[in-house]
N, C-alpha and C positions, 0 to 999 in steps of 0.2 A: 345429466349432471349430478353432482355429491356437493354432500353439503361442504365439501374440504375446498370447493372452488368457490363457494361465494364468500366462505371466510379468508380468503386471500384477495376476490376481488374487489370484499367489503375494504378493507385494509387499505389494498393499492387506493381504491380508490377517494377513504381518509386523505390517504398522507398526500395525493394530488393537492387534493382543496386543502389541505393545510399549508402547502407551501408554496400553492398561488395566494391564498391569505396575506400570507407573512407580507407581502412586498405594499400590505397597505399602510398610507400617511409615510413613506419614504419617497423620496425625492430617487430612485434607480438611477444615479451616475457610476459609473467604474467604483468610485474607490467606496460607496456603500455597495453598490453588487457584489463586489469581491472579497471586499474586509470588510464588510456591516460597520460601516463608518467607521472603527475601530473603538466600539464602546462595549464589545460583550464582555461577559465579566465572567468570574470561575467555573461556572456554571454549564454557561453553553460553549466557553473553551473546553472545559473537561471530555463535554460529549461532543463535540466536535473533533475533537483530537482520540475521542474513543473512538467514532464513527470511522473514524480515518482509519484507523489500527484493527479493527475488531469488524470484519467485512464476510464476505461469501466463504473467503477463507477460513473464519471464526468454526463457522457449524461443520461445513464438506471437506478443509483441505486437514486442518488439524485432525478431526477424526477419521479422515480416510489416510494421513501418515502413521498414524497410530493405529490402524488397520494394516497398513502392509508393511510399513518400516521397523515397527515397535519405538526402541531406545531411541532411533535417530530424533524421533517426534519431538523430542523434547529442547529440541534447540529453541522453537519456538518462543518456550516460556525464559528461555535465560538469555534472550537478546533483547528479549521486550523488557525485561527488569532491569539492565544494563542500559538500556537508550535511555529507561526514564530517571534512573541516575545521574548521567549525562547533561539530560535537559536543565538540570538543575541552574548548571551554571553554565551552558551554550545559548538555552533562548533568552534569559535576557537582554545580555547586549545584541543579539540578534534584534528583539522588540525594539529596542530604545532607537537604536541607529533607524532601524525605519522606519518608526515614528516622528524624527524629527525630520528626516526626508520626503514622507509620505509615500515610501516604498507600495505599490502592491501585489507583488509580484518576486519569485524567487530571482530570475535575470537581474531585476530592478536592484537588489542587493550586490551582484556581480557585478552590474554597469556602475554603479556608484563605489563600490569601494575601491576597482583598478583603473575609472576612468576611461569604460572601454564599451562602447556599444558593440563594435563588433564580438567580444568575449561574450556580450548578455545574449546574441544572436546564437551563439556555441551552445550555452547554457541551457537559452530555451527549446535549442532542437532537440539535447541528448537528452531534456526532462519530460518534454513531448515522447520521442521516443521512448522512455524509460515505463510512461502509464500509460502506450498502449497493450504490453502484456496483462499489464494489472485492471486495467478495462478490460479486456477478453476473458478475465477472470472475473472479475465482476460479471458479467453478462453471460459468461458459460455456465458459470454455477448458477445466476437463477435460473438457465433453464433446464438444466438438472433437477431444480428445486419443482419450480412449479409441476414438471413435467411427471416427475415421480410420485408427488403429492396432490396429482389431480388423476392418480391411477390409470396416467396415460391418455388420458382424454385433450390435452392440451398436450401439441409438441413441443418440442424445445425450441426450434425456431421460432413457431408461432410467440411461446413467451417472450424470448429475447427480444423479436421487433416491437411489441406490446410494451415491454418495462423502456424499450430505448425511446417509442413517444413519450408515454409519459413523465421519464425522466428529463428530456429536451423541452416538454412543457415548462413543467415547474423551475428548473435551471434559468429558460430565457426569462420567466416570469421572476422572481423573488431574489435568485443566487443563493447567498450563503445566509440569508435569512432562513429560505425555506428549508434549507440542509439543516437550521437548527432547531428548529420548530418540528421536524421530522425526525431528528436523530432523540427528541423524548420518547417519542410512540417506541424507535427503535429499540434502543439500550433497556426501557422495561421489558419489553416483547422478549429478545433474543435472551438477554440476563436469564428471564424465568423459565425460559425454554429450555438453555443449556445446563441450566443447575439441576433440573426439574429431572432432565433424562441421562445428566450425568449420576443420580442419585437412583431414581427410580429405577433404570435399566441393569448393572450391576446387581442390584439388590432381587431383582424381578427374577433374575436366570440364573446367580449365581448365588446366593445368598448374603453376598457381601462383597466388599472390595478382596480383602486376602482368600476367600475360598474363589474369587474369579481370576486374579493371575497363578495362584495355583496349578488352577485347572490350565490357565494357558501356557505355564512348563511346565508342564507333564503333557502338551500336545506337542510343545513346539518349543525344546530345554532351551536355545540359545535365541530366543525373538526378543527376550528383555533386557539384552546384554548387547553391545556395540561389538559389532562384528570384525574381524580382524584384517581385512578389506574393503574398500569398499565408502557406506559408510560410518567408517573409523572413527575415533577417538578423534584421529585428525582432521579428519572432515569435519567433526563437530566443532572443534576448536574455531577453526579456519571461517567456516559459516557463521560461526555465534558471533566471530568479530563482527565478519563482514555486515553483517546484516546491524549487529549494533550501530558501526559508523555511517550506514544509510536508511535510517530507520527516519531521521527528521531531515536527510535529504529529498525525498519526495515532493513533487512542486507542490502539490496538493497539498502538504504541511502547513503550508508558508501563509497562505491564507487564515485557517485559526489562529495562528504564531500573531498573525499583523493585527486579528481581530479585537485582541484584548485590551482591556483600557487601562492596564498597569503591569507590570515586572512581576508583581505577588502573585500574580494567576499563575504562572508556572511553576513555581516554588511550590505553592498549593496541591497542582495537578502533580508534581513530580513525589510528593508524598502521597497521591490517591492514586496514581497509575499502577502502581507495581503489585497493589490488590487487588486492581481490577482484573489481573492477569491471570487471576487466578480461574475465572472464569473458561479457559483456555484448561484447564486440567481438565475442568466438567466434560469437557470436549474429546479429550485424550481418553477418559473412563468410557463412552459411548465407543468410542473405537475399539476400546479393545475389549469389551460385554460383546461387540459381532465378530470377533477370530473364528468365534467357535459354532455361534450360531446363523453366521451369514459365510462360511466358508469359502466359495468358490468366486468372489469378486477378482479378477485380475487385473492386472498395471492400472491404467487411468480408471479403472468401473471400483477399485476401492476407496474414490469419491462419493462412493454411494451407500457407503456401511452404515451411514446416521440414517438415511434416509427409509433402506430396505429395511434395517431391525425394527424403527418407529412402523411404519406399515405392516408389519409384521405382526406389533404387540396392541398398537391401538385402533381404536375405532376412527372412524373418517374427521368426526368434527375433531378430534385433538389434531390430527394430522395437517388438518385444515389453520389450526394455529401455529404448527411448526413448518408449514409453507409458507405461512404466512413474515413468522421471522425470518424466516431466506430471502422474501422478497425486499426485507426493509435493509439486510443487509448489502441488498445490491443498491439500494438509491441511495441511504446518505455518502458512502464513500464513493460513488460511481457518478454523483453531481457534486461532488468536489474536483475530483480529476476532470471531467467536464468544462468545469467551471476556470480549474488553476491551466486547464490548455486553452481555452478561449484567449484566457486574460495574457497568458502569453505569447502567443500567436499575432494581438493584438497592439502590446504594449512592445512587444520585444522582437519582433519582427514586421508586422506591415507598417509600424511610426516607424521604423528607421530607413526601411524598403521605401515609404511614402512621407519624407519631413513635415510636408505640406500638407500631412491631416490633423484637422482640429480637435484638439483634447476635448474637447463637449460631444463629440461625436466618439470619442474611443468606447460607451459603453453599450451603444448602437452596435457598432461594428464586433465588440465582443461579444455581444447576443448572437450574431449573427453568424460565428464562428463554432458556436457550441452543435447543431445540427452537423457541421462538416466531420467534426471528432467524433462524433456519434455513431454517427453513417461510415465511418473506416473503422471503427473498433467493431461495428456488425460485421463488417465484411470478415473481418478476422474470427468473432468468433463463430460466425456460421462454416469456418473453412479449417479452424487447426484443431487437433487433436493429442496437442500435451496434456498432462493431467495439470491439478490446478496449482502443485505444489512445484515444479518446475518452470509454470510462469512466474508463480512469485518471485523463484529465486532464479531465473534472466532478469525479469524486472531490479533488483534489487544490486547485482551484478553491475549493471548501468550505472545506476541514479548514485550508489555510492562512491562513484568516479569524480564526482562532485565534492566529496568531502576534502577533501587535501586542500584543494584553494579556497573552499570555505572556512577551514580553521584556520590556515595563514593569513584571512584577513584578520580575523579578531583578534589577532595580538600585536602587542605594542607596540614593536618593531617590523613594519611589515615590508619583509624581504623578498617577497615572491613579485615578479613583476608578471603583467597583464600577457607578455609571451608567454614566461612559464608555466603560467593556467593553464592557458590554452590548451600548449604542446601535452600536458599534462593528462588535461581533461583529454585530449583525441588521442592520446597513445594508448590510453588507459580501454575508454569507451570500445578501442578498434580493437583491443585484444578481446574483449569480451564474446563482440559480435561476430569475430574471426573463429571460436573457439567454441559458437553456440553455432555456428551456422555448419562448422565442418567436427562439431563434435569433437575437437580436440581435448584430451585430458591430460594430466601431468603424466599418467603413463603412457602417453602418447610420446608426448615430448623427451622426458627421461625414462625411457623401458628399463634401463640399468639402475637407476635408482632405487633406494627404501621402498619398503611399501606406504609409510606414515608419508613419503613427499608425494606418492600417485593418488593417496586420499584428499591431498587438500582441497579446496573449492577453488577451481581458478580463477575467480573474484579476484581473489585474494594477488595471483599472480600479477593480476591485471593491477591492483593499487599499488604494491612494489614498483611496479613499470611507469604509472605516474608519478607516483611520489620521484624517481631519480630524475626521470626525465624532465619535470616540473624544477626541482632544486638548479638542477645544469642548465638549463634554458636560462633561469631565470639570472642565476651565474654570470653566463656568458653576458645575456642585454644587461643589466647590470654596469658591467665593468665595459661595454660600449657607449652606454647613455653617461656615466661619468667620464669616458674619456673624449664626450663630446662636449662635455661642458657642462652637463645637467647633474644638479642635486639629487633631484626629487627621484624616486620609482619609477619606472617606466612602465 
């Protein structure tokens, strides 16, 4: 063994006992396992809501797109500064209403606002569904991480079942206590890690940022420019939306969003997110310091360009701390998703599957659902083989199918009836998975069309198809619940 593994299992084995800690002097019922009673303040929403954002993808997916994509990478940094614009004035009234409901849960906002438990049962499968790609990512990449940065002495497997006990530990123990007592250790770790080698590496091989893309056209004239196929200018467009309108659809959002103990905390974060984003360039600078001197990584193995250049240039103990932040970026955001499918699986499917189970018991039974997520997101990522930046964007594909009937609740006149979601939500979801499962693209569909309509993201196609389908459904019940006699929405 090298000293690069006990400072990662020193680490892991920190943030356990910090996040078994957390859950002391709390009473563990649901609504503090899940929202920390809803008294955290700007603080540990921030890093909460960073933890959420800034994951295994932070270090491996950014700098391995900016390893083999170039320009496309950069969608990244302009969906993330866009969502937290956004948040500005979306999570508050999102807080407020589910504060005076006691919401805990993403569903729990869609069954109270259309009156429809059956819609919250929709909600909570497509949002299940949506963070198993993003669990698999979480848990692929650390075992990438560890696997690389323990010079192979640890497999990827091996890590993966390792970080999924531990993570099911601390998740049944504390919840989103222990996610924020751990997302400290994180956010300074990875912060220092990625600035460190977004800085040091460029400057170490190339003598600076403009003599390092230099040298990369002049190896490679067109990698920094948006290709004229492919991924386009439109694709970029297309993605940056999409990803912006499901950036705070994520169930795992919903949880920090409910934690906070006022309105101000987002307003706050919405003015500190968009620099924290910037951390994410660090990340894009390591990628592209290895074009030249990690060469020959292809499709999914240019996940690995952060990983091979730091083994490359440092000694074991620093490498030892840069495993180290991969492994923290798999557990705060990977026992939130954990945590936000527990709690909906719980609340939004077996209470309505089972009327007759008692609210003092639903945070039992959510503990006891977090092992079952665990154990199917291993199985997946001990078996698929996408790289990490195409589960992100299926995952995200999904989860922002959700947006359309989440913004027509929030406003004043709400005209979309609990059909309309629905048809909306499944027309939407099914083109996705219809068109990830059979690889369909727009130039599949339109061969005779532009090239700018074959580059879009078909996300995107997929939220047009909601969005009509939603409005017309909702149309139609509408103008049949008034012509039965009924006022109100249906």
């Amino acid at each position: 063994m090298n000293v690069a593994i006990f400072i990662m299992i020193g680490f892991l084995i920190l943030s356990v006992f910090l996040g078994v800690q957390a859950k002391k002097g709390k009473d563990m019922n649901l609504e503090q396992w899940a929202v920390g009673g809803r008294g955290f303040g700007t603080l540990f929403v921030f890093l909460l809501m960073a933890g959420e954002g800034y994951s295994t993808f932070t270090l491996l997916g950014a700098s391995g797109w900016a390893y083999s994509k170039g320009a496309a990478s950069y969608y990244v940094l302009c969906y993330t500064a866009f969502a937290y614009v956004i948040s500005y004035w979306l999570l508050p009234p999102i807080w407020r209403y589910a504060k005076e409901r006691r919401l805990v849960s993403q569903p729990d906002f869609f069954v109270s606002k259309y009156k429809s438990p059956a819609l919250g049962m929709l909600v909570g499968v497509v949002g299940v569904v949506a963070m198993i790609p993003y669990l698999v990512l979480q848990f692929k990449g650390l075992g990438i991480i560890v696997s690389e940065t323990s010079y192979g002495l640890i497999s990827p497997s091996v890590a993966i079942c390792l970080a999924m006990i531990c993570l099911t530990v601390y998740v049944m123990a504390s919840g989103i206590h222990g996610s924020a007592w751990i997302s400290i250790i994180k956010d300074i770790l990875v912060l220092s890690v990625v600035v460190f080698l977004g800085i040091y590496l460029p400057f170490h091989y190339y003598g600076g940022y403009q003599p390092m893309f230099e040298s990369i056209s002049a190896a490679k004239a067109d990698f920094l420019t948006f290709p004229d196929k492919g991924l386009s200018v439109s694709w970029f467009i297309s993605t940056v939306l999409l990803a912006t309108l499901g950036l705070y659809m994520w169930p795992f959002g919903f949880g920090p969003i409910f934690s906070a103990k006022n309105a101000k905390v987002f307003r706050t974060n919405a003015a500190i997110m968009p620099l924290y984003t910037i951390m994410l360039l660090f990340a894009f600078f390591v990628g592209f310091a290895a074009i030249l001197q990690i060469p020959d990584l292809k499709g999914p193995a240019g996940d690995l360009a952060l990983l091979r250049l730091s083994i490359q240039t440092f000694d074991p103990w620093l490498v030892g701390f840069i495993g180290a932040a991969g492994l923290l970026t798999t557990l705060v955001p990977g026992s939130l998703m954990l945590m936000s499918a527990a709690t909906i699986l719980t609340k939004n499917l077996y209470q309505v599957i089972v009327p007759s189970a008692k609210e003092k018991d639903t945070g039992k039974i959510a503990k006891l659902f977090v092992p079952v997520v665990a154990i199917i997101s291993l199985f997946f990522a001990l078996q698929d083989s996408n790289s990490l930046s195409i589960l992100l964007l299926t995952g995200y594909s999904i989860v922002t199918q959700l947006f359309p009937a989440m913004f027509a609740s929030l406003l004043r006149k709400q005209f979309v009836t609990k059909q309309g979601a629905a048809v909306g939500i499944l027309m939407g979801v099914t083109t996705v998975l219809y068109a990830s499962l059979t690889k369909t693209t727009m130039a599949t569909l339109l061969p005779s069309w532009p090239q700018w309509i074959h580059d879009l993201n078909i996300g995107i196609i997929a939220l047009a198809i909601n969005v009509i389908s939603m409005l017309v459904v909702s149309a139609l019940t509408r103008t049949v619940s008034v012509a039965n006699g009924h006022t109100q929405v249906s």
